[in-house]
PDB file of N, CA, C, O and CB in Angstrom:
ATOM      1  N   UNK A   1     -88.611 219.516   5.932  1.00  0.00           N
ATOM      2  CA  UNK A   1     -89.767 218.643   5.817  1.00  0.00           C
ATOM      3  C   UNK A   1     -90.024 218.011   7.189  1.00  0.00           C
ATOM      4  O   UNK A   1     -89.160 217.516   7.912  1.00  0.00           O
ATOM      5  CB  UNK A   1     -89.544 217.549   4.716  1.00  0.00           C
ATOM      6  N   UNK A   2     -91.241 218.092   7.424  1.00  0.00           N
ATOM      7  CA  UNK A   2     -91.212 217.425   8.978  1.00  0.00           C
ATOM      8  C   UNK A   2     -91.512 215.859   9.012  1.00  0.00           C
ATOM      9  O   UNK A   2     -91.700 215.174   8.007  1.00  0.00           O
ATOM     10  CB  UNK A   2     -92.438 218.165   9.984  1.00  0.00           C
ATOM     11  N   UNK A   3     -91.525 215.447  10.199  1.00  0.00           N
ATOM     12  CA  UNK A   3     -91.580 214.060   9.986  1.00  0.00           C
ATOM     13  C   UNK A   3     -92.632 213.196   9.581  1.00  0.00           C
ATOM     14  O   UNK A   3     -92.586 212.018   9.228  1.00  0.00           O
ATOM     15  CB  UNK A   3     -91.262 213.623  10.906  1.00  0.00           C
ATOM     16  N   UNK A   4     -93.688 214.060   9.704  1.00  0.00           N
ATOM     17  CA  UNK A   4     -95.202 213.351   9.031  1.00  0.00           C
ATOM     18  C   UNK A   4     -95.456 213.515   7.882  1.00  0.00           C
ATOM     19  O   UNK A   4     -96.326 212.958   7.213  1.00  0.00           O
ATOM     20  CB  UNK A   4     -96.464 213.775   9.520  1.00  0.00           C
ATOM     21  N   UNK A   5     -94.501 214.510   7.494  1.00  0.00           N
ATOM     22  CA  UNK A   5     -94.778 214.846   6.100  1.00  0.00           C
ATOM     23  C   UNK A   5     -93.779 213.709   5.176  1.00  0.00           C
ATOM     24  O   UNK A   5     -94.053 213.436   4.007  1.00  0.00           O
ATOM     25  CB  UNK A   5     -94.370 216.611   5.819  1.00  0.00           C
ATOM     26  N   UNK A   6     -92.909 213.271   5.715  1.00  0.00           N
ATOM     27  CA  UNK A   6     -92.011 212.399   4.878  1.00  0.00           C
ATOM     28  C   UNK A   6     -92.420 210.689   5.356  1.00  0.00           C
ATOM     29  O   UNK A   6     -92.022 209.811   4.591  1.00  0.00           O
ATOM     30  CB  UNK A   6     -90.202 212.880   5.247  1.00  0.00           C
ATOM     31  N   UNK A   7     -92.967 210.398   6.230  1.00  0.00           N
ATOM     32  CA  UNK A   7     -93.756 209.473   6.707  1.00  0.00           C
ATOM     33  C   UNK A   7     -95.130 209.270   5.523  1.00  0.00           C
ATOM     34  O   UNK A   7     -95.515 208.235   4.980  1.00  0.00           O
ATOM     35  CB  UNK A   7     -94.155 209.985   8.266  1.00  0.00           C
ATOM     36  N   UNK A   8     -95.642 210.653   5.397  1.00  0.00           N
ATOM     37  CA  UNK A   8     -96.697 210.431   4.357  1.00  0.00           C
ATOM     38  C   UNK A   8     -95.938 210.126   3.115  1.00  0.00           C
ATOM     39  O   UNK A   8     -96.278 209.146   2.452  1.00  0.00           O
ATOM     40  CB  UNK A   8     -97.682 211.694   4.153  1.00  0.00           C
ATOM     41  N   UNK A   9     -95.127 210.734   2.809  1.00  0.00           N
ATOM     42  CA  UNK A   9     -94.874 210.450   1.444  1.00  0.00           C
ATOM     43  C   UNK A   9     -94.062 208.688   1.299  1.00  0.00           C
ATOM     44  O   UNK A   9     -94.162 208.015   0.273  1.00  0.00           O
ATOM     45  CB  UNK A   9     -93.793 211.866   0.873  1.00  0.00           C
ATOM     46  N   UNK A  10     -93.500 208.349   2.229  1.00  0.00           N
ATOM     47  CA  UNK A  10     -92.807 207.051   2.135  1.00  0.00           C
ATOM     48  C   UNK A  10     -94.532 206.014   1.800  1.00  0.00           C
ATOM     49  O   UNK A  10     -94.849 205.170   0.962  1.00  0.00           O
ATOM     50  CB  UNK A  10     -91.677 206.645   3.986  1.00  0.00           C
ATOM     51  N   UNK A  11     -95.179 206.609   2.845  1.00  0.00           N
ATOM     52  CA  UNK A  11     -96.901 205.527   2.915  1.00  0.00           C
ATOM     53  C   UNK A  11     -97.158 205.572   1.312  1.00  0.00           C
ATOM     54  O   UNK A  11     -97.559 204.539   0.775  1.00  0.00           O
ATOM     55  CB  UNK A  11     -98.750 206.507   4.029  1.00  0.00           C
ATOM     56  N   UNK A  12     -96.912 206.877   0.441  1.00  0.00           N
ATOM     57  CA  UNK A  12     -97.649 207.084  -1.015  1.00  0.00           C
ATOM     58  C   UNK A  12     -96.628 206.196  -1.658  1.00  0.00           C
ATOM     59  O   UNK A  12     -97.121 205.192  -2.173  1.00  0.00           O
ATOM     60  CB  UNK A  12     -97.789 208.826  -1.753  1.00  0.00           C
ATOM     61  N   UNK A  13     -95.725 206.279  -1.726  1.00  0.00           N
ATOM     62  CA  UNK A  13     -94.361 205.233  -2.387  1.00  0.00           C
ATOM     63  C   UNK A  13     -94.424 203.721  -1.974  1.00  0.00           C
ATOM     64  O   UNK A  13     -94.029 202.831  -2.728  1.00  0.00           O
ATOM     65  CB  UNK A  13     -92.718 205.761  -1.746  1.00  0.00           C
ATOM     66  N   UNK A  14     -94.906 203.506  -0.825  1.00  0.00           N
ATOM     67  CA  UNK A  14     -95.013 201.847  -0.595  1.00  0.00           C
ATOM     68  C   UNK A  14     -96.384 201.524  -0.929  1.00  0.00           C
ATOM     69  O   UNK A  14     -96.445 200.294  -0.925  1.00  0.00           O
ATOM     70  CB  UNK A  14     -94.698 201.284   1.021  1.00  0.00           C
ATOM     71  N   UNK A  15     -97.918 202.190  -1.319  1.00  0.00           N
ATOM     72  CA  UNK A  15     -98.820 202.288  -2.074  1.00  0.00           C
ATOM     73  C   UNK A  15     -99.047 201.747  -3.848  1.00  0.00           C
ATOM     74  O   UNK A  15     -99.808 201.138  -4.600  1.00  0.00           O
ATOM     75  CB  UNK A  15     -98.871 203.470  -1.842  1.00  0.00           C
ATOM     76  N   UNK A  16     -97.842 202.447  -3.786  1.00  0.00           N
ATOM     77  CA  UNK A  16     -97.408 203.053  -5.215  1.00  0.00           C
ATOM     78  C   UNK A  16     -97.073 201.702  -6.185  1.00  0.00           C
ATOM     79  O   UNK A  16     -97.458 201.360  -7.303  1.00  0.00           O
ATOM     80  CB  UNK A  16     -95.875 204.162  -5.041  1.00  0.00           C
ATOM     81  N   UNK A  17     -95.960 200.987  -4.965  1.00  0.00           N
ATOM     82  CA  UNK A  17     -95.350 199.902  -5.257  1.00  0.00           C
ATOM     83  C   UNK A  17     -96.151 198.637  -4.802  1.00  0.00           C
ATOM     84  O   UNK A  17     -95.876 197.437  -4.832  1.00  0.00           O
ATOM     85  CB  UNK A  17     -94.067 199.996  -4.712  1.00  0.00           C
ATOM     86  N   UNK A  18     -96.795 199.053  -4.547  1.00  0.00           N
ATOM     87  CA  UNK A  18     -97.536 197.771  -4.127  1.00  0.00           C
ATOM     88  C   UNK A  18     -98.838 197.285  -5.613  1.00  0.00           C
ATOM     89  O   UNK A  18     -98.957 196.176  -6.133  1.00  0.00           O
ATOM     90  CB  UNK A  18     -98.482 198.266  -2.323  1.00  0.00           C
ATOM     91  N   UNK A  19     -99.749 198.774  -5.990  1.00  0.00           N
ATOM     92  CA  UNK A  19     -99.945 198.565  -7.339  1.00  0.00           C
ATOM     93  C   UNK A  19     -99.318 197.924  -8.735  1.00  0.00           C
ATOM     94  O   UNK A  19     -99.767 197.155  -9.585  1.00  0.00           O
ATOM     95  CB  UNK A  19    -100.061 199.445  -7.501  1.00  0.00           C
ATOM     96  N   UNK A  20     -97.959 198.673  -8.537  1.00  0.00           N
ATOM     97  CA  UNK A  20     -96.903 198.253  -9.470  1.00  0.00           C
ATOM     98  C   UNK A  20     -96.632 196.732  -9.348  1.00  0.00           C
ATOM     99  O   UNK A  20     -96.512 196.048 -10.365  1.00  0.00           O
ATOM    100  CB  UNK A  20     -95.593 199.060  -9.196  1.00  0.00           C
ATOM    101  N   UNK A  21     -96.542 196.240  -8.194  1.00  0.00           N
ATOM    102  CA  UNK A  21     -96.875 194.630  -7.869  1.00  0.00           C
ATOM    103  C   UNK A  21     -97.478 193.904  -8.583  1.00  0.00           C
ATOM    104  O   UNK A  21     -97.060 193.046  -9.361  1.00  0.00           O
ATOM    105  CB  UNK A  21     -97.546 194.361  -6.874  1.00  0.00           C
ATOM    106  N   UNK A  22     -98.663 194.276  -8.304  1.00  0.00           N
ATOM    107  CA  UNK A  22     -99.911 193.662  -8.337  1.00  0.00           C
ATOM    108  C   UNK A  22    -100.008 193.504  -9.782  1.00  0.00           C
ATOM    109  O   UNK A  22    -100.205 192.363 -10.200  1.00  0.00           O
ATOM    110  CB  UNK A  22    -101.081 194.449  -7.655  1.00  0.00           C
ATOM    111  N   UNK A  23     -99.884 194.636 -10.761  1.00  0.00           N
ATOM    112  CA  UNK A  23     -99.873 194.768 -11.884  1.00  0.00           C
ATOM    113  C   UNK A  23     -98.878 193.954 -12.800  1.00  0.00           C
ATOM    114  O   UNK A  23     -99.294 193.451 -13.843  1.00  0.00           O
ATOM    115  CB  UNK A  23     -99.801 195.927 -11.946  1.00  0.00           C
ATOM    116  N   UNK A  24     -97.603 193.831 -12.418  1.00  0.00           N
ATOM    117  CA  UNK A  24     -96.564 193.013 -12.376  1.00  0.00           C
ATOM    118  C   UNK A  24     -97.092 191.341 -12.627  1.00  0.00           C
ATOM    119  O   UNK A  24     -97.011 190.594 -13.602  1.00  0.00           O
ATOM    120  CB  UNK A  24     -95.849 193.313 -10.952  1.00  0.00           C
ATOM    121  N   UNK A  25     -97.558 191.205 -11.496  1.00  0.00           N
ATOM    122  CA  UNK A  25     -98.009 189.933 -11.378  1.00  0.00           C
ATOM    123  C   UNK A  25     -98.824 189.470 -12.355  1.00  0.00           C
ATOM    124  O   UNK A  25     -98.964 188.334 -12.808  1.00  0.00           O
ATOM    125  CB  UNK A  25     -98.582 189.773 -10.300  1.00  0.00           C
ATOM    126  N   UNK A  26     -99.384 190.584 -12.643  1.00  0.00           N
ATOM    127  CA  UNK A  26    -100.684 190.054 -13.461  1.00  0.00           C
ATOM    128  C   UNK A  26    -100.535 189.629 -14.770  1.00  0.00           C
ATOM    129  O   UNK A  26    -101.329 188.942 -15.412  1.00  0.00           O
ATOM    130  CB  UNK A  26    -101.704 191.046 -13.585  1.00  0.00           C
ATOM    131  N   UNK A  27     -99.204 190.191 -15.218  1.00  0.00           N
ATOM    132  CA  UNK A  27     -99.090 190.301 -16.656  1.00  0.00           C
ATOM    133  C   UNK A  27     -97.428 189.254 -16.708  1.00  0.00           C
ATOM    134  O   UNK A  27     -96.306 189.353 -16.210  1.00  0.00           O
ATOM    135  CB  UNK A  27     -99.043 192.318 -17.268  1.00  0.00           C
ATOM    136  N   UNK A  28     -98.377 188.000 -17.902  1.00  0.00           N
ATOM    137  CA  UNK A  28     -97.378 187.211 -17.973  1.00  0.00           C
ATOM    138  C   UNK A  28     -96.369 187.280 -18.468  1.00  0.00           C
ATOM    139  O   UNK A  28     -95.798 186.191 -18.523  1.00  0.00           O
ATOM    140  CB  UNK A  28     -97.587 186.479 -18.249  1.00  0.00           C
ATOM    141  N   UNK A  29     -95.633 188.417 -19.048  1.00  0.00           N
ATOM    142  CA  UNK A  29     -94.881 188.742 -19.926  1.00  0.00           C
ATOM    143  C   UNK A  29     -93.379 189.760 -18.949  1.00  0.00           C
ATOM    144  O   UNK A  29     -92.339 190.123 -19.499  1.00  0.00           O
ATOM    145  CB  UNK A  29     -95.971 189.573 -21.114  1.00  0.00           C
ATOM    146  N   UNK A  30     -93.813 190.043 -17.154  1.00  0.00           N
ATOM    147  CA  UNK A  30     -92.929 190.540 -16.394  1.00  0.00           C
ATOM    148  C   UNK A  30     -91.901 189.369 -16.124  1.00  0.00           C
ATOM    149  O   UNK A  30     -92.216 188.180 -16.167  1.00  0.00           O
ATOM    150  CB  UNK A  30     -93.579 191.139 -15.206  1.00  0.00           C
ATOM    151  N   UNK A  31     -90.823 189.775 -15.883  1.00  0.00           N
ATOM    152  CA  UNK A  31     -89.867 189.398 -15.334  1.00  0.00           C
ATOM    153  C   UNK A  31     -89.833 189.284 -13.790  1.00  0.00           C
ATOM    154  O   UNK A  31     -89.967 190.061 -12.844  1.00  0.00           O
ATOM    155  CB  UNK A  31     -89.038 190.094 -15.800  1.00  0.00           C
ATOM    156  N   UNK A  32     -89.659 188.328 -13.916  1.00  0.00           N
ATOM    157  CA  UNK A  32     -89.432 187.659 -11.627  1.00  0.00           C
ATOM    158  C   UNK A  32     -88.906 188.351 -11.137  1.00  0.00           C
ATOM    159  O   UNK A  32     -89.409 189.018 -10.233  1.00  0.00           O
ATOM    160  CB  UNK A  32     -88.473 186.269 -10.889  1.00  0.00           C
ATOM    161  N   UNK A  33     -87.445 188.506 -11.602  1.00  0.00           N
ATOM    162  CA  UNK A  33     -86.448 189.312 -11.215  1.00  0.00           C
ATOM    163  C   UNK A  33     -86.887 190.710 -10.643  1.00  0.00           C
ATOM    164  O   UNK A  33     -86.651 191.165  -9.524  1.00  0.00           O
ATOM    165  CB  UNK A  33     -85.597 189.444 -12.322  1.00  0.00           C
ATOM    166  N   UNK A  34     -87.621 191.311 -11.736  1.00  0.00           N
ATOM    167  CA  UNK A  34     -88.129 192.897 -11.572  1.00  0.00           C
ATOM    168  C   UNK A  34     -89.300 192.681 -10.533  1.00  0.00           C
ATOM    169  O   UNK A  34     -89.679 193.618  -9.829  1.00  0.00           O
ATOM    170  CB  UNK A  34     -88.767 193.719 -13.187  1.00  0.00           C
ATOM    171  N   UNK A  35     -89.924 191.284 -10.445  1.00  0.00           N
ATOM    172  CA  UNK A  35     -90.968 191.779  -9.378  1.00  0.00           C
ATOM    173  C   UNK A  35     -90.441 191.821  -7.638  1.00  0.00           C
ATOM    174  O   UNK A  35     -90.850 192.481  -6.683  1.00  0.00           O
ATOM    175  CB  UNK A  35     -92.322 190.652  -9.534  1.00  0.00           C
ATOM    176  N   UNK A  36     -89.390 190.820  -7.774  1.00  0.00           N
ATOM    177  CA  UNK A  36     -88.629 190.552  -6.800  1.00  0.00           C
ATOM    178  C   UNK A  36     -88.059 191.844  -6.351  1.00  0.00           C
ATOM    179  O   UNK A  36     -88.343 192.297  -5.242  1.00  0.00           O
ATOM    180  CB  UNK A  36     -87.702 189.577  -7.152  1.00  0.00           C
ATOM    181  N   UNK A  37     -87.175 192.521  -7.265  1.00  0.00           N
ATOM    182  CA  UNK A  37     -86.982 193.842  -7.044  1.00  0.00           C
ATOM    183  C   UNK A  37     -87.741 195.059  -6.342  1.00  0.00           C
ATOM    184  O   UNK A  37     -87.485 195.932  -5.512  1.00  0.00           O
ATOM    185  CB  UNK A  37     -86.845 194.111  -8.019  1.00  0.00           C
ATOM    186  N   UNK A  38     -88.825 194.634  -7.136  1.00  0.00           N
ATOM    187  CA  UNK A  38     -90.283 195.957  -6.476  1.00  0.00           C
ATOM    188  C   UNK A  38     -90.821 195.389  -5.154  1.00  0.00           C
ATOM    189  O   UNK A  38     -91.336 196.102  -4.292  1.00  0.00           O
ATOM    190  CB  UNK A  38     -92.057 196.098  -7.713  1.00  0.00           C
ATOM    191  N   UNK A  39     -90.647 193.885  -5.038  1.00  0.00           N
ATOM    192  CA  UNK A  39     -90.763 193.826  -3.274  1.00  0.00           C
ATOM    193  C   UNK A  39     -89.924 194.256  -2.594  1.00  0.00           C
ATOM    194  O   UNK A  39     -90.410 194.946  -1.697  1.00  0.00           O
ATOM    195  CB  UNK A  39     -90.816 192.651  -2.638  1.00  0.00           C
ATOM    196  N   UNK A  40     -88.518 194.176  -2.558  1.00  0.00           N
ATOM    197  CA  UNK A  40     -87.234 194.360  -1.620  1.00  0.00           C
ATOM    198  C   UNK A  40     -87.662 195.591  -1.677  1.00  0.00           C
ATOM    199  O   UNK A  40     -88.041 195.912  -0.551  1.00  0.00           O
ATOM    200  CB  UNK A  40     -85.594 193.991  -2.024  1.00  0.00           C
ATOM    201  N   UNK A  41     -87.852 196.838  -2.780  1.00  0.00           N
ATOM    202  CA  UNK A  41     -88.096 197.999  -2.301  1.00  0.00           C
ATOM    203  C   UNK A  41     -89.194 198.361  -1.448  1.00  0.00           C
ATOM    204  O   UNK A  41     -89.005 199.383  -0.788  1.00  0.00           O
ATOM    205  CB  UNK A  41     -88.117 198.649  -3.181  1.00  0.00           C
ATOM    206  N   UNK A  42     -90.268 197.791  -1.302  1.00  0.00           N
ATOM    207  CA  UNK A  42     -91.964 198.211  -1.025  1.00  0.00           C
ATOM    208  C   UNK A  42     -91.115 197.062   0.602  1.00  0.00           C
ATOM    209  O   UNK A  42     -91.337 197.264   1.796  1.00  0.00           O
ATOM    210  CB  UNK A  42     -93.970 197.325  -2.676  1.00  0.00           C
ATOM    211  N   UNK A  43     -90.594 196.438   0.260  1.00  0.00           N
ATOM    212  CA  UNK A  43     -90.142 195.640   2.353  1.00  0.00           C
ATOM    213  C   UNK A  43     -89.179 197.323   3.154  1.00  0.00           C
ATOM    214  O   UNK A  43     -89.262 197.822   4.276  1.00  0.00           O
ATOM    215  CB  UNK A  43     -87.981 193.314   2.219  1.00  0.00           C
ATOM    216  N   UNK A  44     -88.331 197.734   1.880  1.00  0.00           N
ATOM    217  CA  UNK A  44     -87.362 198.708   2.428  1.00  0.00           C
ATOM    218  C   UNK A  44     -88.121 199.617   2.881  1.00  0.00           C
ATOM    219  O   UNK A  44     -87.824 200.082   3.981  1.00  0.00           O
ATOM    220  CB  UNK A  44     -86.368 199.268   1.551  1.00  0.00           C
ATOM    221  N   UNK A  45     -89.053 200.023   2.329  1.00  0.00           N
ATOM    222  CA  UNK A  45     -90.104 201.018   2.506  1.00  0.00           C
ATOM    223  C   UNK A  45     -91.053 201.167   3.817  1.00  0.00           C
ATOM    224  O   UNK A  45     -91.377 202.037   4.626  1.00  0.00           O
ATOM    225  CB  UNK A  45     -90.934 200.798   1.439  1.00  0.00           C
ATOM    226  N   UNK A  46     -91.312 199.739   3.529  1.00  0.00           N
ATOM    227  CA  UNK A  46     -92.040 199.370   5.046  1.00  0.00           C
ATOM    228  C   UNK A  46     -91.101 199.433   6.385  1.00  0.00           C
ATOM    229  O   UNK A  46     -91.303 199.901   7.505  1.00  0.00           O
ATOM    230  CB  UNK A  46     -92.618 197.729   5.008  1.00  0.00           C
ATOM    231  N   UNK A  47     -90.142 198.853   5.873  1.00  0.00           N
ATOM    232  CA  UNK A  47     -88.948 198.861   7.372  1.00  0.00           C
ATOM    233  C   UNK A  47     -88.938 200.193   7.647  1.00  0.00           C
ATOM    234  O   UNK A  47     -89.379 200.399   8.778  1.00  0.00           O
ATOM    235  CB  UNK A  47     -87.113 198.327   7.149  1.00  0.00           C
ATOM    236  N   UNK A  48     -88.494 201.548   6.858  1.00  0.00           N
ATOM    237  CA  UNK A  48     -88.156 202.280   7.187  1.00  0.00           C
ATOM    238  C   UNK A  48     -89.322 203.405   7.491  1.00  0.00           C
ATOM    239  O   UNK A  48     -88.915 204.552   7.672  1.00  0.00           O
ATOM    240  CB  UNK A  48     -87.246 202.371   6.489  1.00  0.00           C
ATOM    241  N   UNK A  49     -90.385 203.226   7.543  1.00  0.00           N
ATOM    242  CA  UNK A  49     -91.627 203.741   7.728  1.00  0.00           C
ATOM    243  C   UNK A  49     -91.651 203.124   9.134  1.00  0.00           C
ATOM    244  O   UNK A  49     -91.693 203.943  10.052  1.00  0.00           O
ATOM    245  CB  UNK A  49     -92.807 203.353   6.620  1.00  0.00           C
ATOM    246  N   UNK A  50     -91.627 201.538   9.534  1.00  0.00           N
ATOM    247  CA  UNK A  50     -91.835 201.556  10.851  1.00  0.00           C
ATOM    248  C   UNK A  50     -90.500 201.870  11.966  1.00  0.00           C
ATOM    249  O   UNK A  50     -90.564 201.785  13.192  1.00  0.00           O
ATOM    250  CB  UNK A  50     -92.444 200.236  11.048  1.00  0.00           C
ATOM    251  N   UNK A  51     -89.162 202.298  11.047  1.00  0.00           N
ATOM    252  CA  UNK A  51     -88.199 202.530  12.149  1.00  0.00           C
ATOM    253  C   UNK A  51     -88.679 204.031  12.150  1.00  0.00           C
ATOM    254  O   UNK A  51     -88.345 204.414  13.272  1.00  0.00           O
ATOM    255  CB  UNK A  51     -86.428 202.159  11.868  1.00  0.00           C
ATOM    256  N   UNK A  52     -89.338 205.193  11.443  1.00  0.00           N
ATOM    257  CA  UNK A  52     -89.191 206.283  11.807  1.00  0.00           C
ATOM    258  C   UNK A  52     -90.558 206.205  12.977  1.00  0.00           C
ATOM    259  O   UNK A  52     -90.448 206.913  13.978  1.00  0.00           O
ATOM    260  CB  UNK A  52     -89.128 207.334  10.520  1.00  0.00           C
ATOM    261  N   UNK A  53     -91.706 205.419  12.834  1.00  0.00           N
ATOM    262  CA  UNK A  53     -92.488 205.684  13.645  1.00  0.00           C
ATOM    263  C   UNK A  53     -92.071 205.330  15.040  1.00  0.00           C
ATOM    264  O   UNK A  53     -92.397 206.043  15.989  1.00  0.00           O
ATOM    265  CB  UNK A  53     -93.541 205.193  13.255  1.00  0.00           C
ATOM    266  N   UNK A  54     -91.502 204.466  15.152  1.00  0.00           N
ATOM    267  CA  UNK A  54     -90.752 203.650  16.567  1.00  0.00           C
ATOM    268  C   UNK A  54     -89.985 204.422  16.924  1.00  0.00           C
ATOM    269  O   UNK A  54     -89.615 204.420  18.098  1.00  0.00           O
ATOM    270  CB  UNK A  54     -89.934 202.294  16.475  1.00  0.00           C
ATOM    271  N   UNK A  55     -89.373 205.590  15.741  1.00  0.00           N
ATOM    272  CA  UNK A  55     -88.527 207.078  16.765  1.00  0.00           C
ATOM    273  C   UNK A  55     -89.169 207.905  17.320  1.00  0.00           C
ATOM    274  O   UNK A  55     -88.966 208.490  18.384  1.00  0.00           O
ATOM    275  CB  UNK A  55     -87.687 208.133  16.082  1.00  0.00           C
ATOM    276  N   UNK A  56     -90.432 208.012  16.189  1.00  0.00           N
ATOM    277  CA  UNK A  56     -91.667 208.962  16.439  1.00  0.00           C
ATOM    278  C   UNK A  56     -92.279 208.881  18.491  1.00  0.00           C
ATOM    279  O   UNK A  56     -92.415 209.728  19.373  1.00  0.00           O
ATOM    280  CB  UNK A  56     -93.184 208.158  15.075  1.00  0.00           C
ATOM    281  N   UNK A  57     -92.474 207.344  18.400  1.00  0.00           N
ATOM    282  CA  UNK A  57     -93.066 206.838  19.774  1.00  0.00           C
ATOM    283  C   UNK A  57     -92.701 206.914  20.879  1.00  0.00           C
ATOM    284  O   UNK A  57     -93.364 207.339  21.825  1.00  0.00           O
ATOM    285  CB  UNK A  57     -93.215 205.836  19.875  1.00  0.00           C
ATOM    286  N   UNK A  58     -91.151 206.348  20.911  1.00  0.00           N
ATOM    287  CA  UNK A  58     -89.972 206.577  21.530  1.00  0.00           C
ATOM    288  C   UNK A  58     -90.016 207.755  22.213  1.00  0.00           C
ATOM    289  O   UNK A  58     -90.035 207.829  23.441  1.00  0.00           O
ATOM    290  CB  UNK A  58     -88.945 206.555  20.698  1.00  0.00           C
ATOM    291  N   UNK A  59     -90.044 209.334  20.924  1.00  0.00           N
ATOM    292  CA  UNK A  59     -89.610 210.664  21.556  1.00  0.00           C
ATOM    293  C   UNK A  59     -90.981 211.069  22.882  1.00  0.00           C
ATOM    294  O   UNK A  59     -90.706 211.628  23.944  1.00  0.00           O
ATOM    295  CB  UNK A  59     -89.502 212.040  20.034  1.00  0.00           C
ATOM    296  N   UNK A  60     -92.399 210.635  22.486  1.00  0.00           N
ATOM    297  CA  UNK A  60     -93.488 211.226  22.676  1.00  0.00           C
ATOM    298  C   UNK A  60     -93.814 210.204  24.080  1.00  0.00           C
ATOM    299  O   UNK A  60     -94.852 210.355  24.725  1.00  0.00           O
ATOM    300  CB  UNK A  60     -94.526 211.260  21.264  1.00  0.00           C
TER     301      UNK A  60
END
């Protein structure tokens, strides 16, 4: 898989989770805990989307 191609797919997954958020939020019946959860992942997501681009930049 090359690197733009897994770069794209991390962008569709922190997208993804960011809906799932939003939706989360909306509905009074979610748990904190679980939304808290779906941020730390959608932050992990983001971190690691901008450490591959900062390798990306780095090489070029």
């Amino acid at each position: 898989m090359s690197l733009q191609t897994h770069l794209s797919q991390l962008a569709l997954k922190h997208e993804a989770l960011e809906r799932e958020i939003h939706s989360a939020i909306q509905s009074p019946s979610e748990n904190d805990l679980r939304i808290a959860e779906l941020k730390r992942r959608k932050l992990h997501l983001k971190d690691e989307i901008n450490r591959l681009r900062a390798e990306t930049d780095s090489v070029h």
